[in-house]
FIFI-233468 format. One line per field, with one value per residue (C-alpha): residue number from 0; residue in one letter; chain; x, y, z. Coordinates in steps of 0.05 Angstrom, whole numbers. Each point is the difference from the previous one (the first is absolute). Example, Ala and Ser with C-alpha at 12.3 -4.5 7.8 and 13.67 -1.06 7.14 Angstrom:
2
resi = 0:1 .
resn = A:S .
chain = A:A .
X = 246:27 .
Y = -90:69 .
Z = 156:-13 .
This chain:
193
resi = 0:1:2:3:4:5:6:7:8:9:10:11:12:13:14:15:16:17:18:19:20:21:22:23:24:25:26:27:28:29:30:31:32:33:34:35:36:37:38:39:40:41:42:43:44:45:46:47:48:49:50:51:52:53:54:55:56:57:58:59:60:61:62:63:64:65:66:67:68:69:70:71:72:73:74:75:76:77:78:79:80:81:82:83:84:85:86:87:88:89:90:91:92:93:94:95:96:97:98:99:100:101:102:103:104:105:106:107:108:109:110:111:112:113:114:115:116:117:118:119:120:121:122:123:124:125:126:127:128:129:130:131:132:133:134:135:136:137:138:139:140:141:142:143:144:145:146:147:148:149:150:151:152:153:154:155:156:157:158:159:160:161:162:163:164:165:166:167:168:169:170:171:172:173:174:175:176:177:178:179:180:181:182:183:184:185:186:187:188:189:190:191:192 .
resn = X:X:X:X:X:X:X:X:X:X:X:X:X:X:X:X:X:X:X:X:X:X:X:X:X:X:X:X:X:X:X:X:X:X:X:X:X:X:X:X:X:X:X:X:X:X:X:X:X:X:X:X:X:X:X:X:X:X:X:X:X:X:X:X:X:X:X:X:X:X:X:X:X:X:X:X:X:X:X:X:X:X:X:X:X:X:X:X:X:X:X:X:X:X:X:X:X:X:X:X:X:X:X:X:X:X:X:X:X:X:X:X:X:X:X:X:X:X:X:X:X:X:X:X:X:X:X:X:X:X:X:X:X:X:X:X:X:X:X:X:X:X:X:X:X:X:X:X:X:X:X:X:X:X:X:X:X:X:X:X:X:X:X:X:X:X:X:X:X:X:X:X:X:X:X:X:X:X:X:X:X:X:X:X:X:X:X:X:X:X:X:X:X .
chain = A:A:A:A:A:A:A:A:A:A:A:A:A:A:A:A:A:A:A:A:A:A:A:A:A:A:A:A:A:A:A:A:A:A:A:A:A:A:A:A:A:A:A:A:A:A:A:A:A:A:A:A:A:A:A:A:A:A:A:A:A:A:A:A:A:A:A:A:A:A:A:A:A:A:A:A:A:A:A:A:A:A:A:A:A:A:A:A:A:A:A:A:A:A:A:A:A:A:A:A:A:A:A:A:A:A:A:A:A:A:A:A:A:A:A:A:A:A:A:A:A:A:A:A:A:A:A:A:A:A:A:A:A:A:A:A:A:A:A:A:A:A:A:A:A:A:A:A:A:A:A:A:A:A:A:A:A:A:A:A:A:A:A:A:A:A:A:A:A:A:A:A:A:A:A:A:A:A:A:A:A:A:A:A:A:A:A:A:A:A:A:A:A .
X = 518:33:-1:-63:-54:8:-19:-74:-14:-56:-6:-57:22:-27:10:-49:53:57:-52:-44:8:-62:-1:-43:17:-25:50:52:-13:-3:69:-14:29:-45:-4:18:-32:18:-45:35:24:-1:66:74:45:53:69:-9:-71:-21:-29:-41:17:14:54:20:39:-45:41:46:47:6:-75:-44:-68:-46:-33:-44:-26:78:13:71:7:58:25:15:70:5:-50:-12:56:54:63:5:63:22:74:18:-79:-20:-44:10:-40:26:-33:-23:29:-48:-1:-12:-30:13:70:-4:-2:52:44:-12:8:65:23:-32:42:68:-1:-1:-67:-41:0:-19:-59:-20:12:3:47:-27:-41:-34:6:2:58:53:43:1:18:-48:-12:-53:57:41:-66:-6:-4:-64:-39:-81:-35:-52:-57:23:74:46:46:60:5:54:22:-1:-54:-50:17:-19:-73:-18:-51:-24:-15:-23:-53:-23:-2:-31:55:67:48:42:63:42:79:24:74:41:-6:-56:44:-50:-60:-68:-53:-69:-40:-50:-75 .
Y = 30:29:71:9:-63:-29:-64:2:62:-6:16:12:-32:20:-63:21:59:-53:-52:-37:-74:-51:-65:-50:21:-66:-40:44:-9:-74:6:-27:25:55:34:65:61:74:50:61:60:70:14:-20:-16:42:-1:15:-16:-51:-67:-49:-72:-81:-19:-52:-43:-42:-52:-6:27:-41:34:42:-3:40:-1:49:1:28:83:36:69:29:61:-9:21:-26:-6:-44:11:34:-35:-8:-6:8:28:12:-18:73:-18:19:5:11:62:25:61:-4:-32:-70:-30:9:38:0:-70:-24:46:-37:-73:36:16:-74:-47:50:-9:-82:-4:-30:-71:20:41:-69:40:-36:27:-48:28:-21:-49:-66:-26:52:-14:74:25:49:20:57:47:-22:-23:7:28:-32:16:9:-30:55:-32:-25:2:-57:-26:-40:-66:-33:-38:63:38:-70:-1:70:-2:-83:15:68:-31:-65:27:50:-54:-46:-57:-21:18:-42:34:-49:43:5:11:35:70:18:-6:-53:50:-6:58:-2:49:15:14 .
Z = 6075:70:6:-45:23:71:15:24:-40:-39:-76:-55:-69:-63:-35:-66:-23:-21:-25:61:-1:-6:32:38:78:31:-36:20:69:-10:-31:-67:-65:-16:-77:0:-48:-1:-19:-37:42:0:13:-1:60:-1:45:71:-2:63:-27:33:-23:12:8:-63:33:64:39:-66:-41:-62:-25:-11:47:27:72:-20:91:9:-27:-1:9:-42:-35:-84:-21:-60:-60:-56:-56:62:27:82:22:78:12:80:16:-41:-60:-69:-55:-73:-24:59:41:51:73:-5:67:78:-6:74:7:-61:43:71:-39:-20:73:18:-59:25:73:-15:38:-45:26:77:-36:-37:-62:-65:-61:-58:-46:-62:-38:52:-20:2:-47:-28:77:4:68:35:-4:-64:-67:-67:-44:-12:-60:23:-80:-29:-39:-63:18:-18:42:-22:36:25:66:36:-33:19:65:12:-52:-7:65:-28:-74:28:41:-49:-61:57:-31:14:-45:-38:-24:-51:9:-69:-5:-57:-42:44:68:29:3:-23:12:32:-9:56:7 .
């Protein structure tokens, strides 16, 4: 969040206007599982906005968990129904003329991944999803399509890899996807929440 937050700076969240979350603190400090309910909001995030959150990914990346002790500070590019895609580190968002995040910065990585530095800096290229077999990078992703409520999302090989942990943790299953091969092109459709 460099130029805009420093670290030690201190911050007031209002956590009620995008729907406060409800759950039992003392077993979240015992690091249990805790259930998690969100009370309706007032108002919408919207792009650029700065939002306070946990990171879903603790100690792992093969799922979705919460350490609900642990809060990220980060600004939203992209919203619910858009498709983030990163070309030269600058951020683009279909539909959306505006600036999308730190320009400053996307412009330093820039300089950084061009002068060859990035391994004395410790810098790491991969990206989402573990794996890499897409080759996305921090400078070179997407485009990745960000699901709206209600939107369906063809599923294939790819398309899993980037949703299973998304739809997993919202259905609170594992999904089970039988591949079925011919006039369909070996998709099948799942709708989510």
């Amino acid at each position: 969040m460099e130029p805009s937050l420093l670290a030690g700076d201190c911050i007031l969240v209002d956590k009620c206007s995008g729907g406060a979350r409800l759950f039992n603190v003392l077993d979240a400090v015992e690091k249990k599982e805790v259930k998690i309910q969100r009370m309706s909001g007032w108002r919408n995030y919207q792009r650029n906005d700065v939002l306070v959150f946990n990171f879903p990914y603790p100690g792992r990346w093969d799922s979705i968990a919460l350490d609900v002790m642990l809060y990220y500070v980060k600004r939203c590019i992209a919203m619910p129904g858009d498709t983030l895609e990163i070309r030269n580190t600058h951020y683009r968002v279909s539909g959306f003329d505006g600036i999308a995040g730190n320009v400053q910065a996307q412009e330093e990585l820039d300089e950084l991944i061009s002068s060859g530095m990035t391994e004395e800096r410790g810098l790491v290229l991969k990206s989402f999803p573990d794996g890499g077999c897409n080759g996305w990078t921090i400078s070179e992703f997407g485009p990745l399509y960000i699901p709206a409520k209600g939107s369906v999302v063809g599923m294939n090989p790819e398309t899993r890899l980037l949703y299973r942990n998304v739809i997993e943790w919202e259905q609170e299953k594992e999904t089970d996807i039988a591949w079925r091969f011919g006039s369909a092109g070996g998709q099948c459709d799942t709708q989510l929440p």
